[in-house]
Biopython code that builds the backbone (N, CA, C, O; Angstrom):
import numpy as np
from Bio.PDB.StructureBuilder import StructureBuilder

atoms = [
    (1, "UNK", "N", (15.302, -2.930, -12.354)),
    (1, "UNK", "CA", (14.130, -2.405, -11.695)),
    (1, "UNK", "C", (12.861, -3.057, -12.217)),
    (1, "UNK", "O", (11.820, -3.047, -11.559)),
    (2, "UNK", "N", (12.973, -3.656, -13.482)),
    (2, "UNK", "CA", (11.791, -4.143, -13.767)),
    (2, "UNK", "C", (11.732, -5.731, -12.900)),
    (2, "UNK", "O", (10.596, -6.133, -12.645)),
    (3, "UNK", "N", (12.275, -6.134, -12.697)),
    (3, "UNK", "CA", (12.042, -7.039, -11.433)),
    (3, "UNK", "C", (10.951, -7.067, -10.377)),
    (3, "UNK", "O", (10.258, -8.060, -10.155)),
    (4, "UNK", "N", (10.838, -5.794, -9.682)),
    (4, "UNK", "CA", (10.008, -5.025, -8.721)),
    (4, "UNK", "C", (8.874, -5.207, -9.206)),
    (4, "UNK", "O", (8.028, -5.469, -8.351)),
    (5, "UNK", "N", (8.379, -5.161, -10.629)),
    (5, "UNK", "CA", (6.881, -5.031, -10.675)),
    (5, "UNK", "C", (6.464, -6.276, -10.587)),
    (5, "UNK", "O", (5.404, -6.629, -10.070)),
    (6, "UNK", "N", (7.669, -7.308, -11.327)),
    (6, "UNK", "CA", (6.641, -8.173, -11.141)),
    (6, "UNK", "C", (6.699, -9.278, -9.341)),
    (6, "UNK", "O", (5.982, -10.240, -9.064)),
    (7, "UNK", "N", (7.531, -8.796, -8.683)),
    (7, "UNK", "CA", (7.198, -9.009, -7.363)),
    (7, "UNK", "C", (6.015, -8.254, -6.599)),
    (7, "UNK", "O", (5.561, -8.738, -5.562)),
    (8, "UNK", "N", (5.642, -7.344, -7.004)),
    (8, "UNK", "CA", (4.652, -6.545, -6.922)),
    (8, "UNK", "C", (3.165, -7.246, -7.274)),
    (8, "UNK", "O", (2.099, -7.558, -6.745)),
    (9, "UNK", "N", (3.774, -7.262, -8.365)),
    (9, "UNK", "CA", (2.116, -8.552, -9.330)),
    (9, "UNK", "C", (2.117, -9.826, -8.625)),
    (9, "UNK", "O", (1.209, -10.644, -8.775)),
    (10, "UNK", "N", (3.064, -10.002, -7.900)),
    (10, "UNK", "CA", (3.117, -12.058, -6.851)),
    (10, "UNK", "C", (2.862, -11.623, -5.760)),
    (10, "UNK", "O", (2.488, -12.511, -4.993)),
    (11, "UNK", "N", (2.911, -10.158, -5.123)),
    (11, "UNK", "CA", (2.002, -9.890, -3.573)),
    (11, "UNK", "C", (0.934, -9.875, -3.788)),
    (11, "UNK", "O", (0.225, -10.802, -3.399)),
    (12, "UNK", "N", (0.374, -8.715, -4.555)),
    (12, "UNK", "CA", (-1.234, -8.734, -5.260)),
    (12, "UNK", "C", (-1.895, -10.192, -5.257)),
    (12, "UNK", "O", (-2.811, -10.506, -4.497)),
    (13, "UNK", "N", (-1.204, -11.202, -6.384)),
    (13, "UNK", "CA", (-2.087, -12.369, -6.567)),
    (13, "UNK", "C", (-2.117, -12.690, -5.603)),
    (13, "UNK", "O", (-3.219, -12.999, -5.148)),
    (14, "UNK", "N", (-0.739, -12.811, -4.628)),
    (14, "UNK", "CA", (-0.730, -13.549, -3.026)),
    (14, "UNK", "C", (-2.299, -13.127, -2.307)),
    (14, "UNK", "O", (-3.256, -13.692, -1.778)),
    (15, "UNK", "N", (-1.956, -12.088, -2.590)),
    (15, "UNK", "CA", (-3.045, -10.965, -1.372)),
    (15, "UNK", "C", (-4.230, -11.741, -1.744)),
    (15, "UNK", "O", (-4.741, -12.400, -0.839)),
    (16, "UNK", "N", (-4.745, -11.784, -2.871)),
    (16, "UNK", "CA", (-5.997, -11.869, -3.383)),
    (16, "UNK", "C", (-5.943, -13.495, -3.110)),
    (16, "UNK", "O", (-6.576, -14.023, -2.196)),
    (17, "UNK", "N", (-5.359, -13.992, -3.748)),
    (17, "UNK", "CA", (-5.406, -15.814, -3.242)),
    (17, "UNK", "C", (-5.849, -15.984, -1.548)),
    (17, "UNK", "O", (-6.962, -16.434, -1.279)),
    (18, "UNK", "N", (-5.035, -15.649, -0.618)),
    (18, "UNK", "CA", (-5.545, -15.356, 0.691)),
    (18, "UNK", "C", (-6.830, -14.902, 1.215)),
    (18, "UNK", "O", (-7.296, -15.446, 2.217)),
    (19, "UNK", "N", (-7.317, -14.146, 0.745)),
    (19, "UNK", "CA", (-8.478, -13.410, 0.512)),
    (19, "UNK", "C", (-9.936, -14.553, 0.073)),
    (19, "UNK", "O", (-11.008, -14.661, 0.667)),
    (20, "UNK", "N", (-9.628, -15.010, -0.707)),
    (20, "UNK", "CA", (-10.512, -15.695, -1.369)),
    (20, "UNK", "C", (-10.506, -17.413, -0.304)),
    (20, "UNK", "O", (-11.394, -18.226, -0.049)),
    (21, "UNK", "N", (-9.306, -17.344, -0.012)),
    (21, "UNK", "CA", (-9.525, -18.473, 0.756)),
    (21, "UNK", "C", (-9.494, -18.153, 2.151)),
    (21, "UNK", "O", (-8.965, -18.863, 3.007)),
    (22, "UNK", "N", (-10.096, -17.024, 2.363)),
    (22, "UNK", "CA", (-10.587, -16.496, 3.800)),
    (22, "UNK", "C", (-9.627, -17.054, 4.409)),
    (22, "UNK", "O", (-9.788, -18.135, 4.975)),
    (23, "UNK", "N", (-8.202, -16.265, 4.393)),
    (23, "UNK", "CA", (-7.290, -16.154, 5.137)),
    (23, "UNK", "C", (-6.678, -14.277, 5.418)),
    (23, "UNK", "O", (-5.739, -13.775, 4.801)),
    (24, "UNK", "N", (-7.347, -13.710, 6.264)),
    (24, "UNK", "CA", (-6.809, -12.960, 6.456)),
    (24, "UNK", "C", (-5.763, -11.629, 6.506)),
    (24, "UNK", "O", (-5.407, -10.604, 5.924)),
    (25, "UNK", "N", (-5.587, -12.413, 7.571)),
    (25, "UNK", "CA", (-3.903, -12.407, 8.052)),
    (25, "UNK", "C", (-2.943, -12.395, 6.603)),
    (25, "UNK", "O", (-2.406, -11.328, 6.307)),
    (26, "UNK", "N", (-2.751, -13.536, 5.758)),
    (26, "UNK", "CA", (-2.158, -13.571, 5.053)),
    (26, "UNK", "C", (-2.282, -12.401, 3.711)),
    (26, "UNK", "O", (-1.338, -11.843, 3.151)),
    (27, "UNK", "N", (-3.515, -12.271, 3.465)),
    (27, "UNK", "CA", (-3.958, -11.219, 2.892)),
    (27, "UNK", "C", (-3.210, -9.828, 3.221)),
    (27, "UNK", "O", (-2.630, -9.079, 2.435)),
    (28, "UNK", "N", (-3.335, -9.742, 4.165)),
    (28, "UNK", "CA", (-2.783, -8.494, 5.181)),
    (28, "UNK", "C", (-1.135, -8.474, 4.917)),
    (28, "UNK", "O", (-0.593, -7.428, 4.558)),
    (29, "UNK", "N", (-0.468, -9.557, 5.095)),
    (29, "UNK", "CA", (1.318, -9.763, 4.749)),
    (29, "UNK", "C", (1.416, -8.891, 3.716)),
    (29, "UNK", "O", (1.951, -7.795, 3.548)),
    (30, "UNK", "N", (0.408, -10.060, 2.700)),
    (30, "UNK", "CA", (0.594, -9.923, 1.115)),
    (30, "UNK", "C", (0.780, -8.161, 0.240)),
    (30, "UNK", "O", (1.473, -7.713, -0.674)),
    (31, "UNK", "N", (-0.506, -7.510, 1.366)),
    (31, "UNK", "CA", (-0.476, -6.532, 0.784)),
    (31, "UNK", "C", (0.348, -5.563, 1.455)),
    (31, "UNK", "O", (0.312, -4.392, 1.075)),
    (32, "UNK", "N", (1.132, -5.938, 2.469)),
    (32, "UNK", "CA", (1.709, -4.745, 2.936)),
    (32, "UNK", "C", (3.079, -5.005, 2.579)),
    (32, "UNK", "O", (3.960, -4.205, 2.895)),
    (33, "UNK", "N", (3.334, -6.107, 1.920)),
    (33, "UNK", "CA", (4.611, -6.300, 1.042)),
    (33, "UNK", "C", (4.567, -5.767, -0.326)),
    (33, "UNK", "O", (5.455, -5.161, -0.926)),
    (34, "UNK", "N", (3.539, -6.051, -0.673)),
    (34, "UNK", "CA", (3.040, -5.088, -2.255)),
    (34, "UNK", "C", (3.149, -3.485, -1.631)),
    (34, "UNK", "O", (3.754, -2.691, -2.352)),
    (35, "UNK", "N", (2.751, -3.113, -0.697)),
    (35, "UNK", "CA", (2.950, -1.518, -0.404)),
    (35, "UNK", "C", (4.268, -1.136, -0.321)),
    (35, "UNK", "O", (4.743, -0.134, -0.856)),
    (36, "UNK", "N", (4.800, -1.863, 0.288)),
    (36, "UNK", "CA", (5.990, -1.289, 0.861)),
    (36, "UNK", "C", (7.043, -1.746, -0.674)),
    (36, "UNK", "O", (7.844, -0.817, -0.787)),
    (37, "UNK", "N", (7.205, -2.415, -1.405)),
    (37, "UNK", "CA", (7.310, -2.580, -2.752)),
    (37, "UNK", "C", (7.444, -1.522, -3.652)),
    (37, "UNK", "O", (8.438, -1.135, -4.267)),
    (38, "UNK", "N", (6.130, -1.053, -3.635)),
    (38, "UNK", "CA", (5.220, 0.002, -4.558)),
    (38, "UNK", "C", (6.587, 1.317, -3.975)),
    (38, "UNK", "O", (7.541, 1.754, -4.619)),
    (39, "UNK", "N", (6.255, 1.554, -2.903)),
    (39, "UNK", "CA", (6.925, 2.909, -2.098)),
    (39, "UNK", "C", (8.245, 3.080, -2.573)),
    (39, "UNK", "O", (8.707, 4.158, -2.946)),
    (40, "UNK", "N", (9.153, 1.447, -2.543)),
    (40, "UNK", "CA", (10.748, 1.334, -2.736)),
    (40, "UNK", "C", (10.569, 1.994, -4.405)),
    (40, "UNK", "O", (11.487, 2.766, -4.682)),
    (41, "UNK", "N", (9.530, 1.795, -5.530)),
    (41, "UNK", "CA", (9.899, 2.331, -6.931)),
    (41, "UNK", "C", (9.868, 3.926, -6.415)),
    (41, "UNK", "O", (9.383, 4.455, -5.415)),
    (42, "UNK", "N", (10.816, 4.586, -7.879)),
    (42, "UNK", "CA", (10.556, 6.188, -7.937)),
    (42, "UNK", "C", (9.235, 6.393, -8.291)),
    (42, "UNK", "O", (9.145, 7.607, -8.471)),
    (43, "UNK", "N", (8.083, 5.839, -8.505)),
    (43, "UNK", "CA", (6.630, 6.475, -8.856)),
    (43, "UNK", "C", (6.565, 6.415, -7.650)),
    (43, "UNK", "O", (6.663, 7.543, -7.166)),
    (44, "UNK", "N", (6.377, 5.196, -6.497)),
    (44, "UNK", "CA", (5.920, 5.333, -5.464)),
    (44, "UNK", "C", (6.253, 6.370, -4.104)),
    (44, "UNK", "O", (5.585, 6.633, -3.104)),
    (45, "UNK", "N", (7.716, 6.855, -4.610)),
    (45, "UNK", "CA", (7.922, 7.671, -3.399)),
    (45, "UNK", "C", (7.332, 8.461, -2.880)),
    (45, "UNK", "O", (7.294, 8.642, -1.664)),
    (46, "UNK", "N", (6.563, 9.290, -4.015)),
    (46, "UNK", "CA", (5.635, 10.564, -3.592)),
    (46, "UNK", "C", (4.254, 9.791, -2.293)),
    (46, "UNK", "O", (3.650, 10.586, -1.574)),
    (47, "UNK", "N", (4.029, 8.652, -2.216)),
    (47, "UNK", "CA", (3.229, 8.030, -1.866)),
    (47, "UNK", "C", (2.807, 8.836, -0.608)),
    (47, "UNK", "O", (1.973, 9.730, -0.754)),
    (48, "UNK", "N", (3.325, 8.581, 0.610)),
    (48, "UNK", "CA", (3.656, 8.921, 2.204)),
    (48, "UNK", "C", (3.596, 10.404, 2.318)),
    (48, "UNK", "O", (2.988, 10.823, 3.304)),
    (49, "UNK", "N", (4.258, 11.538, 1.263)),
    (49, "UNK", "CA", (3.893, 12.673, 1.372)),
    (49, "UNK", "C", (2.638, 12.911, 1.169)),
    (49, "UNK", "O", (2.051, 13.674, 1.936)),
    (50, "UNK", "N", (1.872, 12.220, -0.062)),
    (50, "UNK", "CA", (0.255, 12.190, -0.466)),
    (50, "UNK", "C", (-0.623, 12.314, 0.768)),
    (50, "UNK", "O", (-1.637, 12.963, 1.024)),
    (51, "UNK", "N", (0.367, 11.192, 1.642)),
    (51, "UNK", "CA", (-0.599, 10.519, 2.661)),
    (51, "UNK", "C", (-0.632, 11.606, 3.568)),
    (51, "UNK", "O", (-1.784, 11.882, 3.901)),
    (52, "UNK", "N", (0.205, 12.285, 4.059)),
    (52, "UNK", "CA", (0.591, 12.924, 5.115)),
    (52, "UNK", "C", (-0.016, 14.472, 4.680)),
    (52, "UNK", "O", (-0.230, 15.325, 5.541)),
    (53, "UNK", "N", (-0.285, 14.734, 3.077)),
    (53, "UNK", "CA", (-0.828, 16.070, 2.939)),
    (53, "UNK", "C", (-2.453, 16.019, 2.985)),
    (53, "UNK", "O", (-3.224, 16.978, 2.972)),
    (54, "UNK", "N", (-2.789, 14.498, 3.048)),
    (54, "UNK", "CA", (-4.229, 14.280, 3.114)),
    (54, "UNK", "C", (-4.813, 14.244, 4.378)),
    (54, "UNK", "O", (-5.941, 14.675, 4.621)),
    (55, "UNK", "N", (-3.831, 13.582, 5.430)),
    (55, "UNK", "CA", (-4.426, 13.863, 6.721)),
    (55, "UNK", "C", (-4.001, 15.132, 7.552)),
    (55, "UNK", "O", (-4.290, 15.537, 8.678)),
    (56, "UNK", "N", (-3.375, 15.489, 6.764)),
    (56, "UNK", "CA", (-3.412, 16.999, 7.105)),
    (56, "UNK", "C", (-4.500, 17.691, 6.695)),
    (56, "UNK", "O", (-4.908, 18.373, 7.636)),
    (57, "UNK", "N", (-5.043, 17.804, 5.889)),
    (57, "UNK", "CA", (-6.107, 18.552, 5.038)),
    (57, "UNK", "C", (-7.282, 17.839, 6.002)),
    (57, "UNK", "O", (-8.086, 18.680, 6.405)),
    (58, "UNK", "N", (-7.483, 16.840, 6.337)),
    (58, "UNK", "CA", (-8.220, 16.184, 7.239)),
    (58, "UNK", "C", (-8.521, 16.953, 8.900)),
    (58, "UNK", "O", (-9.530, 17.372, 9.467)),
    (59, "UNK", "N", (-7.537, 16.888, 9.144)),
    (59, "UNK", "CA", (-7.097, 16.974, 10.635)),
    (59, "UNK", "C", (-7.348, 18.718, 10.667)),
    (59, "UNK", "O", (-7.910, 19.353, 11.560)),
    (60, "UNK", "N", (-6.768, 19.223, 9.453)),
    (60, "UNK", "CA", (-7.133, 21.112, 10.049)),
    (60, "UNK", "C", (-8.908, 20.802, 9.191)),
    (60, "UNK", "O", (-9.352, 21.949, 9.144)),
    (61, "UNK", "N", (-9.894, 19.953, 8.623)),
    (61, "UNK", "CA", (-10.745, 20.663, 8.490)),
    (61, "UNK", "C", (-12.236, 19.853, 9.475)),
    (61, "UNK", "O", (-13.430, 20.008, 9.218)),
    (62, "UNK", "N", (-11.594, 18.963, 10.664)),
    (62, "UNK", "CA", (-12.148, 18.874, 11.771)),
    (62, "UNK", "C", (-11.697, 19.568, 13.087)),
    (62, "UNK", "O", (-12.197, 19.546, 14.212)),
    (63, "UNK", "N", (-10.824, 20.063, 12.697)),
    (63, "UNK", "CA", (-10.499, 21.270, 13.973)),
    (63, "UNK", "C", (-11.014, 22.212, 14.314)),
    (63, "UNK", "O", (-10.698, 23.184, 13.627)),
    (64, "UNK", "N", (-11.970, 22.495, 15.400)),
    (64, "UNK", "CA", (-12.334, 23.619, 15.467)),
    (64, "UNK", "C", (-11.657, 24.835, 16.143)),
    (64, "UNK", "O", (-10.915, 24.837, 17.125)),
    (65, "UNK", "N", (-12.144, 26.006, 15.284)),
    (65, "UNK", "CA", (-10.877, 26.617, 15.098)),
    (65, "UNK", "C", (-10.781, 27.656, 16.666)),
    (65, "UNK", "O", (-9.793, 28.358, 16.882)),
]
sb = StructureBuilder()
sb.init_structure("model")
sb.init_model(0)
sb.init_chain("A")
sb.init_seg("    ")
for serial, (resi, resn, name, xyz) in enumerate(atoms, 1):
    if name == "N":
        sb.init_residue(resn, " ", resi, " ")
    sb.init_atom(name, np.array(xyz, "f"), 0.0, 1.0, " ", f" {name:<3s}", serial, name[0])
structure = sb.get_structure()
């Protein structure tokens, strides 16, 4: 498992290398391979529930009631 991080640390630099050389797109790969990365470890799983209890908390406190 320690493998993962540091594929994790080669999307990041990816991301950021892209970035800097005003590429986008590639930026965009980079980091959604680092996300989806992050998610596959056991720290990251909780991730998507986070997400989903935040736009919830969102969504009921623009609702009018």
């Amino acid at each position: 498992m320690s493998g993962i991080g540091l594929l994790i640390l080669f999307a990041i630099l990816g991301a950021f290398i892209c970035a800097k050389t005003r590429s986008p797109s590639g930026a965009v790969v980079f980091s959604l391979i680092a996300l989806v990365l992050f998610i596959g470890t056991p720290v990251g799983q909780a991730v998507p529930g986070a997400v989903g209890t935040v736009m919830s908390t969102v969504d009921q406190a623009t609702t009018r009631p």
